[in-house]
DRENPA-627494 format. One line per field, with one value per residue: residue in one letter; x, y, z of N, C-alpha, C in turn. Coordinates in nm, 3 decimals. Layout:
resn: c(A; ...) $
neast: c(X; ...) $
nnorth: c(Y; ...) $
nup: c(Z; ...) $
caeast: c(X; ...) $
canorth: c(Y; ...) $
caup: c(Z; ...) $
ceast: c(X; ...) $
cnorth: c(Y; ...) $
cup: c(Z; ...) $
//
This chain:
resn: c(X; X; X; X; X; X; X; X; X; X; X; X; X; X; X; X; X; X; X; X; X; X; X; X; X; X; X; X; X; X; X; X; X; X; X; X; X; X; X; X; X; X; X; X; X; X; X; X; X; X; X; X; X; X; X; X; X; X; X; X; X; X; X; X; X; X; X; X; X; X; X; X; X; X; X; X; X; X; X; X; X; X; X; X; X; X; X; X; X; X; X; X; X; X; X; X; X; X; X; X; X; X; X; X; X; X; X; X; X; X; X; X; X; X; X; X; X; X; X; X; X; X; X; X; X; X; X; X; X; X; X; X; X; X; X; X; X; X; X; X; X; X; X; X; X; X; X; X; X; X; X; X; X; X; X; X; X; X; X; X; X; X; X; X; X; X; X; X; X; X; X; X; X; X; X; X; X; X; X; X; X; X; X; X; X; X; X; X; X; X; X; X; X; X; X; X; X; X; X; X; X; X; X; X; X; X; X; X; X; X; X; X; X; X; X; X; X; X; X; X; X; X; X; X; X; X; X; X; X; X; X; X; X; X; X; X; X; X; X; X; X; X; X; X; X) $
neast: c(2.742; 2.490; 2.390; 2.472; 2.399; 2.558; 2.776; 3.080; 3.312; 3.370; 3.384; 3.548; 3.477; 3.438; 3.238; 3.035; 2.973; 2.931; 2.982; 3.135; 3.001; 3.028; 3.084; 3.349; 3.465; 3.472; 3.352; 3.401; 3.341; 3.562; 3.698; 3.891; 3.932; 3.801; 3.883; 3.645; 3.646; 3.918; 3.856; 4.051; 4.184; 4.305; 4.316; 4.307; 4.116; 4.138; 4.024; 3.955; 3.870; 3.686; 3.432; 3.099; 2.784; 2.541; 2.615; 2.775; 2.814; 2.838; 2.924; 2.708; 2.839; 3.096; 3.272; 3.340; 3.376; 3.154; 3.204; 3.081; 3.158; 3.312; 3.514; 3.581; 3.797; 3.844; 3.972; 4.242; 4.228; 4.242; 4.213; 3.935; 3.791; 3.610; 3.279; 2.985; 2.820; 2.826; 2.709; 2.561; 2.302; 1.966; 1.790; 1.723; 1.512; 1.636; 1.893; 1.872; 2.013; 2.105; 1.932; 1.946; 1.982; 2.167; 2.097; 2.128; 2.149; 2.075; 2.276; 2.481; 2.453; 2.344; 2.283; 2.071; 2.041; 2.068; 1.870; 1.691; 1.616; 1.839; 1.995; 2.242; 2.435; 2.658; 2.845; 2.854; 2.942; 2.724; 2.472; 2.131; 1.842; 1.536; 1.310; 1.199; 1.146; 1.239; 1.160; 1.199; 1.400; 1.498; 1.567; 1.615; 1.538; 1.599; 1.371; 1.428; 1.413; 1.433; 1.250; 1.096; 1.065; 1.157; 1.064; 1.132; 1.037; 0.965; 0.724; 0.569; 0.559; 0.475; 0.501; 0.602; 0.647; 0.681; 0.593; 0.751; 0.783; 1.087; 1.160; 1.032; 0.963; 0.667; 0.460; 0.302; 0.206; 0.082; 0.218; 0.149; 0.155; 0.387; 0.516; 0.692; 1.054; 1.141; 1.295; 1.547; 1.486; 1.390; 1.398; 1.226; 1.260; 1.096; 0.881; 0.791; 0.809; 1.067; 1.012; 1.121; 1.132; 1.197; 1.050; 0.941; 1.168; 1.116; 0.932; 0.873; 0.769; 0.701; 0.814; 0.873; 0.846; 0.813; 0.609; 0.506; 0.346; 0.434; 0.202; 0.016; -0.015; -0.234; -0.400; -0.204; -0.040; 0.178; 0.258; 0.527; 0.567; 0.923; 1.112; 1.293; 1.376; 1.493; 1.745; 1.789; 1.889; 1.869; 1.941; 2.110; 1.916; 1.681; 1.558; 1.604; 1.582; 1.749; 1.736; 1.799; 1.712) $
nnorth: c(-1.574; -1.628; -1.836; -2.070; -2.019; -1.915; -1.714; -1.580; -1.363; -1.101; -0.775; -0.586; -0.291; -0.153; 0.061; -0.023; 0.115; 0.070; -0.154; -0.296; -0.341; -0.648; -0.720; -0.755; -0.654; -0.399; -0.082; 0.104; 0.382; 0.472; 0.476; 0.266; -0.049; -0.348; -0.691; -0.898; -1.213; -1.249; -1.170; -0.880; -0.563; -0.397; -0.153; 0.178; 0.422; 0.734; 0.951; 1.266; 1.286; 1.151; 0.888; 1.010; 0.812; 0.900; 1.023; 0.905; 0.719; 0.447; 0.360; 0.212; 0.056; -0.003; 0.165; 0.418; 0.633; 0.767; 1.045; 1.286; 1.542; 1.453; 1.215; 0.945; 0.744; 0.398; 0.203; 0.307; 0.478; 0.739; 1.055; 1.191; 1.444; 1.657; 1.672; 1.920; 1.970; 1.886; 1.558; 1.497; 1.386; 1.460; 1.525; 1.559; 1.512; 1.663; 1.587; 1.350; 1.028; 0.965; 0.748; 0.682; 0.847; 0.960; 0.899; 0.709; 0.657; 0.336; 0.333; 0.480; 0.753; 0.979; 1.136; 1.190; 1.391; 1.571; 1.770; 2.015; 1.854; 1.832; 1.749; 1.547; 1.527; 1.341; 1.285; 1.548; 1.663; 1.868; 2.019; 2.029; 2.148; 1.979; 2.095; 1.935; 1.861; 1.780; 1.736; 1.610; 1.425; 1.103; 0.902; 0.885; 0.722; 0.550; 0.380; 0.068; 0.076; 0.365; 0.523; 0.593; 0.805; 0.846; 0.984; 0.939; 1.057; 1.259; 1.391; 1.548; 1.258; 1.120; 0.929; 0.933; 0.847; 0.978; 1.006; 1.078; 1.132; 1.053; 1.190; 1.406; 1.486; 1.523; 1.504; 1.182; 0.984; 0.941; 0.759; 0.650; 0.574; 0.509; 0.570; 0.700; 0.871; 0.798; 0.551; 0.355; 0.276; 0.009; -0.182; -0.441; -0.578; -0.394; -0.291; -0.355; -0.248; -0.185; -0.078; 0.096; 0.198; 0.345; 0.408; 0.615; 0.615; 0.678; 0.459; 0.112; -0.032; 0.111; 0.115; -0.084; -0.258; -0.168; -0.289; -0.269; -0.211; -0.002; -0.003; -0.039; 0.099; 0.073; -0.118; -0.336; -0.272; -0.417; -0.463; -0.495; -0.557; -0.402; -0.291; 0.053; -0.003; 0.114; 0.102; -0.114; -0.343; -0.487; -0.801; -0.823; -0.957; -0.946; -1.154; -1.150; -0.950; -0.794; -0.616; -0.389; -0.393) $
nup: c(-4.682; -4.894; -5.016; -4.914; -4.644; -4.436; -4.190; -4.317; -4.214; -4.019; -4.041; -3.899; -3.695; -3.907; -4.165; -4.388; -4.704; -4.942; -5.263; -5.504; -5.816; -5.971; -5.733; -5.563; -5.419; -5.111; -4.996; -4.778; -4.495; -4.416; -4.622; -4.686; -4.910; -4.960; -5.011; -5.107; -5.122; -4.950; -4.741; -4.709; -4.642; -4.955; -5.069; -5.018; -5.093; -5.257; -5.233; -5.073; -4.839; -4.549; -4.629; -4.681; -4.558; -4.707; -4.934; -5.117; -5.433; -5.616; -5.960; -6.155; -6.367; -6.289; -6.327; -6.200; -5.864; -5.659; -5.394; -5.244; -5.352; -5.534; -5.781; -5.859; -6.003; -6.059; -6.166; -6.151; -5.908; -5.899; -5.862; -6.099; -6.269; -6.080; -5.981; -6.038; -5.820; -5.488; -5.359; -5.177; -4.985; -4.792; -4.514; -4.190; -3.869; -3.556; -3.625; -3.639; -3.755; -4.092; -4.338; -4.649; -4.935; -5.246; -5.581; -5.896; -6.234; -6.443; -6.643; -6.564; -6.653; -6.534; -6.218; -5.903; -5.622; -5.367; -5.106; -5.215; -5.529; -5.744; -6.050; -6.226; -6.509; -6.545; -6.793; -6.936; -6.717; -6.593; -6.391; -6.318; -6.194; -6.060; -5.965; -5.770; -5.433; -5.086; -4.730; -4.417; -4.540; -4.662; -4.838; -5.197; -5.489; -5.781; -6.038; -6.193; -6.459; -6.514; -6.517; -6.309; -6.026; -5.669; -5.417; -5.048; -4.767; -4.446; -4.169; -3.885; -3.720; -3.964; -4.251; -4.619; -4.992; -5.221; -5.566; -5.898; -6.259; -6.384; -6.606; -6.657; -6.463; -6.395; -6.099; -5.966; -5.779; -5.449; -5.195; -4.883; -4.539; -4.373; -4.132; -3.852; -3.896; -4.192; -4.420; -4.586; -4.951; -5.141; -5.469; -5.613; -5.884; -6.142; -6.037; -5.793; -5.456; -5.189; -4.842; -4.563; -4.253; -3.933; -3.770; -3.397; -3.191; -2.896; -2.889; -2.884; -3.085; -3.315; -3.582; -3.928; -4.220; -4.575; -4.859; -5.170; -5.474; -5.743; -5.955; -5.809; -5.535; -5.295; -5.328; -5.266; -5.100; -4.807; -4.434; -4.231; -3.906; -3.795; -3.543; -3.603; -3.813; -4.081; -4.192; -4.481; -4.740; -5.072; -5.252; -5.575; -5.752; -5.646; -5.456; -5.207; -4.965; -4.682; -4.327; -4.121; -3.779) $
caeast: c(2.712; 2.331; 2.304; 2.511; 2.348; 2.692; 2.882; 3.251; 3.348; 3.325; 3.498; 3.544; 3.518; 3.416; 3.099; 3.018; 2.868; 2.908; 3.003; 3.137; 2.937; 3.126; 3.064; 3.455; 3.534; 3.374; 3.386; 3.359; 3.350; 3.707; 3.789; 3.943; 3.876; 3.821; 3.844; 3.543; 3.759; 3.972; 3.834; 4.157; 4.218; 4.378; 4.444; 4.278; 4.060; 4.184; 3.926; 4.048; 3.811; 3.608; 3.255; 2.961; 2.705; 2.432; 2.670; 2.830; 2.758; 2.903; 2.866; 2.693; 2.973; 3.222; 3.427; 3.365; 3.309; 3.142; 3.213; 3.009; 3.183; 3.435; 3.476; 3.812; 3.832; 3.853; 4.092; 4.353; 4.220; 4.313; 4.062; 3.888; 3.707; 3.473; 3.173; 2.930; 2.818; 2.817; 2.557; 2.525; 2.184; 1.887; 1.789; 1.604; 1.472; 1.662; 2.016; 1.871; 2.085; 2.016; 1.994; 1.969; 2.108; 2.147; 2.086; 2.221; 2.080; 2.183; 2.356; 2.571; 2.472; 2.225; 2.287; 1.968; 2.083; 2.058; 1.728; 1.629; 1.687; 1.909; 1.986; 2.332; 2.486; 2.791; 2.881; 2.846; 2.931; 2.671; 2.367; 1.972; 1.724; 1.445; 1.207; 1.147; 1.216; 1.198; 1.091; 1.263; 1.442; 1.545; 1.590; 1.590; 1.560; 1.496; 1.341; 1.529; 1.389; 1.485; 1.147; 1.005; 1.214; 1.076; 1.188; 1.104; 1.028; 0.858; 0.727; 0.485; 0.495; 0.428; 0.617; 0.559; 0.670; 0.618; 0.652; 0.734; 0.809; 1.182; 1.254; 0.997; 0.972; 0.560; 0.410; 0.227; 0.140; 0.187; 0.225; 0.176; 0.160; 0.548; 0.532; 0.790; 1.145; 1.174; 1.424; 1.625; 1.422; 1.495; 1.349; 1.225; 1.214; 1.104; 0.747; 0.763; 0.950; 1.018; 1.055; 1.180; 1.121; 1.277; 0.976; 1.012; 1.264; 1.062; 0.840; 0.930; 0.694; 0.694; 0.884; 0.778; 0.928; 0.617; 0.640; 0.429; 0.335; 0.421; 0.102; -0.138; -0.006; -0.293; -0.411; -0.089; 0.056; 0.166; 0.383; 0.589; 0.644; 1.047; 1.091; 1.377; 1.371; 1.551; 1.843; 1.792; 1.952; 1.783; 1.999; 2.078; 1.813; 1.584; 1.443; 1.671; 1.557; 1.833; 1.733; 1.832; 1.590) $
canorth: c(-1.662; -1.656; -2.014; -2.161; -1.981; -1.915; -1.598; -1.607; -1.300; -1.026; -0.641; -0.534; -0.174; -0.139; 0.079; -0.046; 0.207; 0.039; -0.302; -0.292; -0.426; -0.764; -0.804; -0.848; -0.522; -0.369; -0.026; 0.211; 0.485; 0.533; 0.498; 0.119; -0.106; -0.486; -0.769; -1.017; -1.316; -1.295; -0.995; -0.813; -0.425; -0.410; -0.025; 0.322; 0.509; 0.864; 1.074; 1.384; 1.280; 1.016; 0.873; 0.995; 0.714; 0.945; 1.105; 0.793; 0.625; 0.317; 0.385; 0.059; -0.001; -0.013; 0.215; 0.510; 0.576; 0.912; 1.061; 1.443; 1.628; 1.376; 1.123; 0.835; 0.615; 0.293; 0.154; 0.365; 0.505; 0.860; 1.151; 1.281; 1.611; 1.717; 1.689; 2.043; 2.023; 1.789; 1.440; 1.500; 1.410; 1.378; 1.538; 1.473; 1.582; 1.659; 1.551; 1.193; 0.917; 0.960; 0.619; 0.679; 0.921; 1.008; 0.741; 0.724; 0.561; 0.238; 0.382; 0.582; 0.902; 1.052; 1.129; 1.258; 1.424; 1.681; 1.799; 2.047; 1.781; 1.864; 1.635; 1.586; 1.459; 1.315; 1.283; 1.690; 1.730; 1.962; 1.962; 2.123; 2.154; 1.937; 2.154; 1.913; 1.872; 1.672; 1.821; 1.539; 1.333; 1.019; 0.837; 0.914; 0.638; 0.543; 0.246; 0.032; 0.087; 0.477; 0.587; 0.664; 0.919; 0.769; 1.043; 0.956; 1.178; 1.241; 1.460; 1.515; 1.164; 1.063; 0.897; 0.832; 0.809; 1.105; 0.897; 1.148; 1.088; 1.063; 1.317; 1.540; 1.581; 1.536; 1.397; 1.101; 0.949; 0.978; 0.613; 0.669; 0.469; 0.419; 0.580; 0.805; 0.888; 0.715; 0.526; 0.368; 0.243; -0.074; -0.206; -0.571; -0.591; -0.295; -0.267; -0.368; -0.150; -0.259; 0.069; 0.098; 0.290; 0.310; 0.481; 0.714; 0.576; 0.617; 0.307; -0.033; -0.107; 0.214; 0.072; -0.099; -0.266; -0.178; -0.356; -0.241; -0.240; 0.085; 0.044; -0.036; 0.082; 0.066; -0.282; -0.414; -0.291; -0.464; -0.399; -0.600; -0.462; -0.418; -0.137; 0.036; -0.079; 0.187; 0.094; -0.228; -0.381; -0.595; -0.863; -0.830; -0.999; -0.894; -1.252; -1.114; -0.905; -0.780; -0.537; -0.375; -0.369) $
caup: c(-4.795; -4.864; -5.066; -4.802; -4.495; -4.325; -4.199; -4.367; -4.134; -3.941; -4.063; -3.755; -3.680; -4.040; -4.144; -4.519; -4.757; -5.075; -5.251; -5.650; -5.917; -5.924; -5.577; -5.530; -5.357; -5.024; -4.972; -4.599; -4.479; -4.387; -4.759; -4.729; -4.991; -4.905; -5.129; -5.046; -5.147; -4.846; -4.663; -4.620; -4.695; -5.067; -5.092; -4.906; -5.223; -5.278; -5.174; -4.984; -4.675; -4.540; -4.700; -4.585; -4.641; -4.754; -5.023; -5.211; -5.525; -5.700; -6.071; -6.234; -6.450; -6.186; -6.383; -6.113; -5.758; -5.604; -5.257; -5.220; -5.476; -5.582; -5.923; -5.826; -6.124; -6.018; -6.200; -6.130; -5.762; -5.872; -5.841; -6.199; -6.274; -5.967; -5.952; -6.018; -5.704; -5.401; -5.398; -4.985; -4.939; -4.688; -4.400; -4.087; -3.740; -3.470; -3.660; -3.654; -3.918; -4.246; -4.380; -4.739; -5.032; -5.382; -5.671; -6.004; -6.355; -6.470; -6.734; -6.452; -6.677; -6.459; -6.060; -5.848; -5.530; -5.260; -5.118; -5.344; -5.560; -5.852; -6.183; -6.269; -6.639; -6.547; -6.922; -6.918; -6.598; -6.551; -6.365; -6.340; -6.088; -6.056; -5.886; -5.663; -5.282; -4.961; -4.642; -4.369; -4.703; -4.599; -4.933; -5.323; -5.539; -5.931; -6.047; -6.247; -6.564; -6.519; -6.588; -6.193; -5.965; -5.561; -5.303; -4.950; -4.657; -4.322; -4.077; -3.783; -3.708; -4.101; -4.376; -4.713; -5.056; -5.409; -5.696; -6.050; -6.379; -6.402; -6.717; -6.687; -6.258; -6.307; -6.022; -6.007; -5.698; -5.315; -5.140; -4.767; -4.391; -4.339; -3.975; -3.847; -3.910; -4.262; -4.409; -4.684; -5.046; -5.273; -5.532; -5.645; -6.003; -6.166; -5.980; -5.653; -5.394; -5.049; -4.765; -4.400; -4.117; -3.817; -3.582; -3.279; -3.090; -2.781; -2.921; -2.900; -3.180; -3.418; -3.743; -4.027; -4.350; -4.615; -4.969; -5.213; -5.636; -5.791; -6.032; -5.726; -5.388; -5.190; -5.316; -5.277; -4.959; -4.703; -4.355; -4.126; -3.777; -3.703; -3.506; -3.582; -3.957; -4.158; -4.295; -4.554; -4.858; -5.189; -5.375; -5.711; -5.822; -5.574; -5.402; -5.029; -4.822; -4.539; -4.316; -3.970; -3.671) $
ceast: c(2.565; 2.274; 2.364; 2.501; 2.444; 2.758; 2.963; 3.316; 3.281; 3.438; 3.490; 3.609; 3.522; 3.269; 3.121; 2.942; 2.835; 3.013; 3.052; 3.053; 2.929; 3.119; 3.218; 3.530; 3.413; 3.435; 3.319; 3.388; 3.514; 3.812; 3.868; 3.863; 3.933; 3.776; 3.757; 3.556; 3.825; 3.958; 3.921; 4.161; 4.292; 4.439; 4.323; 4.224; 4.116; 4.066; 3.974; 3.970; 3.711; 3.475; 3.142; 2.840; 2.578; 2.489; 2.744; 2.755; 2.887; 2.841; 2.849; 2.750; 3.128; 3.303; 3.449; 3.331; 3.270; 3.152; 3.159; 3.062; 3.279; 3.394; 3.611; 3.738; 3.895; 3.970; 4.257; 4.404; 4.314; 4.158; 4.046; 3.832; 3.611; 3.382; 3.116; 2.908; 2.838; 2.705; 2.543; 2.352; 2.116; 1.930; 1.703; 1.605; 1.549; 1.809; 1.984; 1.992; 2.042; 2.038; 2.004; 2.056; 2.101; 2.141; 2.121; 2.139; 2.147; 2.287; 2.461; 2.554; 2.402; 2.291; 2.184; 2.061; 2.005; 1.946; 1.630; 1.690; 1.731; 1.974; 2.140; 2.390; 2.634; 2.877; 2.926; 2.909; 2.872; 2.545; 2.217; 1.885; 1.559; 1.313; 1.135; 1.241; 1.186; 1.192; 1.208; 1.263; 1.527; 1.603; 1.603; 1.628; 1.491; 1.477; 1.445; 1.549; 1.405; 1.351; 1.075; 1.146; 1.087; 1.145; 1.065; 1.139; 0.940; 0.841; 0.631; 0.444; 0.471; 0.497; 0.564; 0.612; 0.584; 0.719; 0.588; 0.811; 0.927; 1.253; 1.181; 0.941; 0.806; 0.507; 0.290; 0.141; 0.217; 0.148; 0.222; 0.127; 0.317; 0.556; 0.638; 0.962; 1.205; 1.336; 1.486; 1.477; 1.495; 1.357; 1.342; 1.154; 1.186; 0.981; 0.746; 0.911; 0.939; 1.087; 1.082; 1.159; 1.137; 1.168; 1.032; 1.083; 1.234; 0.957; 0.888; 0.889; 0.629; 0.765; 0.841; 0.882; 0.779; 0.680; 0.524; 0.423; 0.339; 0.288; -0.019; -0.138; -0.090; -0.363; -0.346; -0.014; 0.017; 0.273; 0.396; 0.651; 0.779; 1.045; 1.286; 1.476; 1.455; 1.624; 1.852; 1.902; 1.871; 1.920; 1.988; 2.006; 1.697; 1.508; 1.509; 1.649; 1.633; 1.776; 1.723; 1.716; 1.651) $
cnorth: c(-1.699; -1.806; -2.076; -2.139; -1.995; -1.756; -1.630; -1.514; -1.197; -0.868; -0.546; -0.397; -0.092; -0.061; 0.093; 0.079; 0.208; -0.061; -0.250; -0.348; -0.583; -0.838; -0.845; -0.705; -0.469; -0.219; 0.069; 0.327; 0.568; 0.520; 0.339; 0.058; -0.236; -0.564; -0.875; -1.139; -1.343; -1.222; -0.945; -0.733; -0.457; -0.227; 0.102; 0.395; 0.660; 0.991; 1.170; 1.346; 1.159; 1.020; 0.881; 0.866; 0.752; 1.076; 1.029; 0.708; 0.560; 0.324; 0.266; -0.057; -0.070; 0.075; 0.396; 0.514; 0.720; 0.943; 1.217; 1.518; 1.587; 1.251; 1.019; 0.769; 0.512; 0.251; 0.167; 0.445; 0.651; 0.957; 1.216; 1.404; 1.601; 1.740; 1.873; 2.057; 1.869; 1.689; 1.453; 1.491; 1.365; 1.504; 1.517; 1.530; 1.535; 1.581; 1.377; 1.132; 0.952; 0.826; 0.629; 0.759; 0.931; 0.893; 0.830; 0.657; 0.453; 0.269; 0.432; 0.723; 0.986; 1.041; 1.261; 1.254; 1.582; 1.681; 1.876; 1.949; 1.827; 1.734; 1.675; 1.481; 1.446; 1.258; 1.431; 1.752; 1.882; 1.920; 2.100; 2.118; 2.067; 2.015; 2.096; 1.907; 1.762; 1.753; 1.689; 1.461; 1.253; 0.935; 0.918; 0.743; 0.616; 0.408; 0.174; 0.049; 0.276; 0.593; 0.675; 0.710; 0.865; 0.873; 1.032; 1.024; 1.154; 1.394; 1.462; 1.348; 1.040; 1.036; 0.847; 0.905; 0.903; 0.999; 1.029; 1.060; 1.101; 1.166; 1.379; 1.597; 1.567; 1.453; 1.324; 0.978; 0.988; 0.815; 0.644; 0.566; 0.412; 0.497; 0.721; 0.802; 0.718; 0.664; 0.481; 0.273; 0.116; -0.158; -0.393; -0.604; -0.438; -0.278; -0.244; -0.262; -0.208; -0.101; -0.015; 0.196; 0.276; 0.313; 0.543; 0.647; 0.557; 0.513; 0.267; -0.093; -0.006; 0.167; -0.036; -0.145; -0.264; -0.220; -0.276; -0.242; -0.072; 0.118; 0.028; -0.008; 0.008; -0.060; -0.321; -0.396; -0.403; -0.461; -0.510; -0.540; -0.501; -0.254; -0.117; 0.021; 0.046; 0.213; -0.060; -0.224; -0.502; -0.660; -0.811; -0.870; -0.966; -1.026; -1.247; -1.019; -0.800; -0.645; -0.511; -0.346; -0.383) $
cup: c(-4.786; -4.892; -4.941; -4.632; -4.399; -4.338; -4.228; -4.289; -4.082; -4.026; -3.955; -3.750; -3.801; -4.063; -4.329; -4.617; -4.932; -5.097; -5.416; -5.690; -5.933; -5.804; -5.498; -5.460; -5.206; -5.000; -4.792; -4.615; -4.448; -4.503; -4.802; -4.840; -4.983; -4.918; -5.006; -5.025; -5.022; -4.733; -4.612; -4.692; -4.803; -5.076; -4.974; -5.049; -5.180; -5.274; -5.090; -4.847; -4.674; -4.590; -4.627; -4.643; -4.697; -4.903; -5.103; -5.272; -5.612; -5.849; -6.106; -6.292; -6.390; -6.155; -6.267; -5.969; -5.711; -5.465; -5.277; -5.326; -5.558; -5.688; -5.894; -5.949; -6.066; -6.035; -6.168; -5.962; -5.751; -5.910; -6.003; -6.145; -6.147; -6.062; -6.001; -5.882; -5.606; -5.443; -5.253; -5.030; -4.839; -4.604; -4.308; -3.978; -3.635; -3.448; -3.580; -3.759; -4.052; -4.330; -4.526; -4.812; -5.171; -5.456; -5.815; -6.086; -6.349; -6.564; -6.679; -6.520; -6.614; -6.295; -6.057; -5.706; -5.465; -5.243; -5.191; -5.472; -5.706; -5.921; -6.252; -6.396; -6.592; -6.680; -6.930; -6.821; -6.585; -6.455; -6.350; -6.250; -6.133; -5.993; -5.777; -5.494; -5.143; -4.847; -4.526; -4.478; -4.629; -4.713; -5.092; -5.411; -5.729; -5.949; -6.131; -6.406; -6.617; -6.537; -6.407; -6.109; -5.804; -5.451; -5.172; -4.839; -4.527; -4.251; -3.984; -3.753; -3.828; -4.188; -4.495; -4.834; -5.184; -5.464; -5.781; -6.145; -6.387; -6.466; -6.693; -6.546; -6.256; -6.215; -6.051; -5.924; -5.548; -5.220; -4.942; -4.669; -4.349; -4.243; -3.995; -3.869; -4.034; -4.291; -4.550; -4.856; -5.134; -5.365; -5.563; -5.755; -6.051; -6.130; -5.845; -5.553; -5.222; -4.948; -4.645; -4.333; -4.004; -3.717; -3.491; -3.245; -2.952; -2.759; -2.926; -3.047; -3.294; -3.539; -3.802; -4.141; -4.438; -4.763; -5.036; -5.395; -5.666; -5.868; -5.969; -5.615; -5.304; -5.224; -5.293; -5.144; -4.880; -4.549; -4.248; -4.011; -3.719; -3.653; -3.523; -3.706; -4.072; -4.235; -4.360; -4.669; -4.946; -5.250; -5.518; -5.768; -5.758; -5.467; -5.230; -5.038; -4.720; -4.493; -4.131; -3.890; -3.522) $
//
């Protein structure tokens, strides 16, 4: 409870990978689904296998939920039409975590996924190739306003951030200093973006949360040393924060 600065529990043995719309549902990786209200299991989603957390999306609306090549309808917690292809995304050095994953419009008609990243109409169910790609892909993210496509990456050591044009894939800037072995992306408002990075692992003091202004990076950055920092989360409204170190 954030206004009232108190834990209400613990889901023990639980690894979260998405929340409904509503806020009145929690979903994991082992497919449970667990109302927030009293935090106790309500049913087991119908997915043929467990959620990877770099391959599930919560459609906006509520009204769907995605697992890699899979569509459950909420309501009913029975599996629609598949998917064209899988949303598995991300990869990384040396079968590190992948903390992030595919993103979706607000509209829910749009899903960006995989590393060559491909553009799927879930109205159509079809989808198209973006031509673009990630090299170690740790994130994909769109702004909120649907207009910027944000895919983060790393390698030798280096992390940082291709910002294109959403519909038409051109690029448009490259945001860099987020260290090594990046991590997950969120947004605050439709400008500001806040990153993560975990760092080597053999540093104490390699990771990084970096904030920054889509229309001015490099005036605007700024970084906060957690080492370790990779996997976050933004409020709905954006004025929290949470993030692991």
């Amino acid at each position: 409870d954030i206004d009232g600065d108190a834990v209400l529990g613990i889901l023990a043995d639980e690894h979260v990978v998405g929340i409904s719309p509503a806020g009145d549902e929690i979903y994991t990786s082992g497919r449970s689904v667990i109302e927030t209200a009293y935090h106790q299991q309500t049913s087991v989603l119908a997915f043929t296998a467990n959620i990877p957390a770099h391959g599930f999306l919560v459609s906006p609306d509520g009204v769907y939920l995605y697992s890699q090549d899979e569509r459950l309808v909420v309501a009913t917690n029975t599996l629609g039409d598949y998917l064209p292809i899988s949303i598995v995304t991300g990869s990384s050095y040396d079968s590190a975590p992948i903390p992030g994953g595919p993103a979706i419009s607000t509209d829910g008609s749009t899903i960006y996924c995989q590393d060559s990243i491909q553009v799927i109409d879930t109205l159509s169910n079809t989808y198209t190739s973006s031509g673009l790609s990630g090299y170690f892909l740790s994130d994909i993210a769109l702004s909120p306003d649907g207009t910027r496509l944000l895919v983060f990456e790393y390698s030798h050591a280096n992390g940082w951030v291709d910002i294109y044009n959403a519909e038409t894939f051109e690029f448009l800037a490259t945001v860099g200093g987020f260290g090594d072995f990046t991590g997950e992306l969120g947004f605050l408002g439709n400008d500001w973006v806040v990153a993560g990075s975990a760092g080597n692992p053999s540093s104490s003091t390699d990771g990084h949360l970096v904030t920054f202004n889509l229309l001015d990076a490099t005036a605007t950055m700024w970084k906060t040393t957690l080492p370790l920092a990779d996997n976050l989360a933004v409020s709905a409204r954006g004025e929290v924060v949470v993030a692991s170190g």
